[in-house]
C-alpha positions in Angstrom: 58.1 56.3 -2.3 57.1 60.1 -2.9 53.0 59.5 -4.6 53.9 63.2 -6.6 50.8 65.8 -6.9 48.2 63.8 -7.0 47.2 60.8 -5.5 44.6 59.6 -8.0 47.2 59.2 -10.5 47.1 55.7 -8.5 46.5 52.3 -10.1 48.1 53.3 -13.2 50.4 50.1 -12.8 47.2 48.2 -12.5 48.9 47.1 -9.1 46.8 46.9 -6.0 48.8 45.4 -4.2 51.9 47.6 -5.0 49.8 50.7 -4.4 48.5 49.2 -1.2 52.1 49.0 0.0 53.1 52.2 -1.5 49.8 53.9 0.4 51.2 52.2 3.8 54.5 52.9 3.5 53.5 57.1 3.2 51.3 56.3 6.8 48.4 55.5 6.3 46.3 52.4 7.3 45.4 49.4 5.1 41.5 50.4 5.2 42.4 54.2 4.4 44.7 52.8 1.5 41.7 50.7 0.4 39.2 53.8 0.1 41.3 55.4 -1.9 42.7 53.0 -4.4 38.8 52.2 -4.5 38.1 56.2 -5.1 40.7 56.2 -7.9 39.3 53.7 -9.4 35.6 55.0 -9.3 36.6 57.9 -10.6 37.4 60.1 -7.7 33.3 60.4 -6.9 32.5 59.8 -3.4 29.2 58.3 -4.3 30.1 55.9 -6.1 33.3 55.1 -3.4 30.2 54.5 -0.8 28.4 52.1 -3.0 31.4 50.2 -4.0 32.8 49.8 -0.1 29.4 49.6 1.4 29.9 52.1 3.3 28.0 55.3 4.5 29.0 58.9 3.0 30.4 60.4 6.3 32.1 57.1 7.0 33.6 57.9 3.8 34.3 61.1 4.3 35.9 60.7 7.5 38.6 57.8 5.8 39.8 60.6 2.5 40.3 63.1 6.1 42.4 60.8 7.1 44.3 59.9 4.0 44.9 63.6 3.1 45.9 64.8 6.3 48.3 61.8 6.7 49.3 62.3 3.2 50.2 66.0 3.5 51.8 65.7 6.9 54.0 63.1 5.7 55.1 65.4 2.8 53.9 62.5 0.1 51.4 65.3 -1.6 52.2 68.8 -2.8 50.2 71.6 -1.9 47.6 71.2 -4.7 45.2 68.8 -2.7 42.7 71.1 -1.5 42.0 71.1 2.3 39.2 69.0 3.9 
């Protein structure tokens, strides 16, 4: 499944689970789908991605790395993500 230019246009299906898989399927891990079906769904702010996961900011940052670089290696994001 190709996610198109943007991946917070995730959830829209109100579809964890779907997205979960979908998020997989383009390489990345189940936790790095996770943090960012829970970043689309805070709004696409990192703070409140760290309070809802529990997590620390540079943990945080580290995961979106992660799923971006995966994302855009993959070819499942056009080129208007910015670089992290």
């Amino acid at each position: 499944m190709r996610l198109g230019p943007s991946v917070l246009t995730l959830c829209r299906q109100q579809d964890e689970a779907a997205d979960t898989d979908a998020l997989v399927e383009a390489g990345l891990t189940p936790r790095q789908a996770e943090v960012l079906i829970t970043l689309t769904r805070t709004g696409g702010s990192n703070n409140a991605l760290v309070r809802e996961l529990g997590i620390s900011e540079s943990i945080a940052k580290k995961h979106l790395e992660g799923c971006f670089r995966e994302l855009r290696e993959s070819g499942s994001v056009t080129h208007g993500l910015p670089a992290h």
